[in-house]
N, C-alpha and C positions, 0 to 999 in steps of 0.2 A: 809588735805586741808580744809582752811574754808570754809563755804556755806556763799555765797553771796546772800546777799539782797537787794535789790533796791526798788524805790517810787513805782511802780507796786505793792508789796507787804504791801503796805499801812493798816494796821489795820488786817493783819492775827500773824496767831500763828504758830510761827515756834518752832518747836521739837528739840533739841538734846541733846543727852547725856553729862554727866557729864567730862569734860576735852575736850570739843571738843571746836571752838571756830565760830563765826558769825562774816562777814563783812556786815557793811552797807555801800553803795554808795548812796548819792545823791548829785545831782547838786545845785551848789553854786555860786550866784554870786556875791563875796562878794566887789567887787569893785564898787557895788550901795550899798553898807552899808548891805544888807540882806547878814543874816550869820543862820547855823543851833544854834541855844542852847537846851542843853542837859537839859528837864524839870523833866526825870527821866532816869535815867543812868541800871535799870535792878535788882538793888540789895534787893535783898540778895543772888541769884542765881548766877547772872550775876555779872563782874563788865570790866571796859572798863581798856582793857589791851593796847590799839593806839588810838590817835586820831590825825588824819592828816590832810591837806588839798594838794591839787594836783593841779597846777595854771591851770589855762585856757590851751589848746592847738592853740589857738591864740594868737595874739598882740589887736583884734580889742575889742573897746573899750564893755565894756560891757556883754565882752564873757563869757560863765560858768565853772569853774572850777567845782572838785568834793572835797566832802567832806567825809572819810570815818573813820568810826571805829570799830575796833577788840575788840568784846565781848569773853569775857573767862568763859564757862558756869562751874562754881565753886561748888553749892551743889544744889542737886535735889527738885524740887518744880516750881512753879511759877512766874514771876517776869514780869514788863513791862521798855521797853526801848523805852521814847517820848521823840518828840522831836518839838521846835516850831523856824518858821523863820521869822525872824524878823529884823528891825534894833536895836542895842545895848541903842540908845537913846531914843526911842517910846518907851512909856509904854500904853499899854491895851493891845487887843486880837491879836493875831500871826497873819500875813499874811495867812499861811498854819500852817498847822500840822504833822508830821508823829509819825506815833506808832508799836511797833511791840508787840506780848506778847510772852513771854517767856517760852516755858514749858521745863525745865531740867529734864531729867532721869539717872536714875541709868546706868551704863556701866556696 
């Protein structure tokens, strides 16, 4: 079962062993144009084995969907998985940020 991650867990270091796998959950509202992008996906440890989005559980306008992805922790060491939300056509600094660090070990 993978360990879930959420915006709570903002800028800690999550642990696991080598073939295990990490979800991340955060909210998305991407019907204002704000979307997560992947500024570092985990690698050389990690690499992103799903990336999905899950719609709103409403109609009303504005509402948050989730956005999540399955890391597949690959060989042991350290790696980081950020991430910045933005919209697609703005360029400079992220609205937010999330980051996780990676520590993979040996099974």
């Amino acid at each position: 079962m993978p360990r879930t991650v959420e915006e709570g867990d903002n800028g800690q270091t999550i642990e696991v062993a080598v073939g295990d796998t990490v979800e991340v959950r955060l909210p998305e509202t991407a019907s204002t144009g704000f979307r997560w992008h992947v500024v570092s996906s985990g690698d050389p440890v990690c690499a992103i084995a799903a990336d999905t989005r899950v719609p709103p559980g409403s109609a009303k306008p504005g509402a948050p969907g989730v956005h999540q992805w399955r890391l597949e922790a690959r060989k042991a060491g350290d790696g980081e998985f950020k991430l910045a939300y933005r919209r697609s056509w703005e360029s400079g600094d992220a609205g937010r940020e999330f980051s996780i660090r990676l520590r993979v070990v040996p099974k």
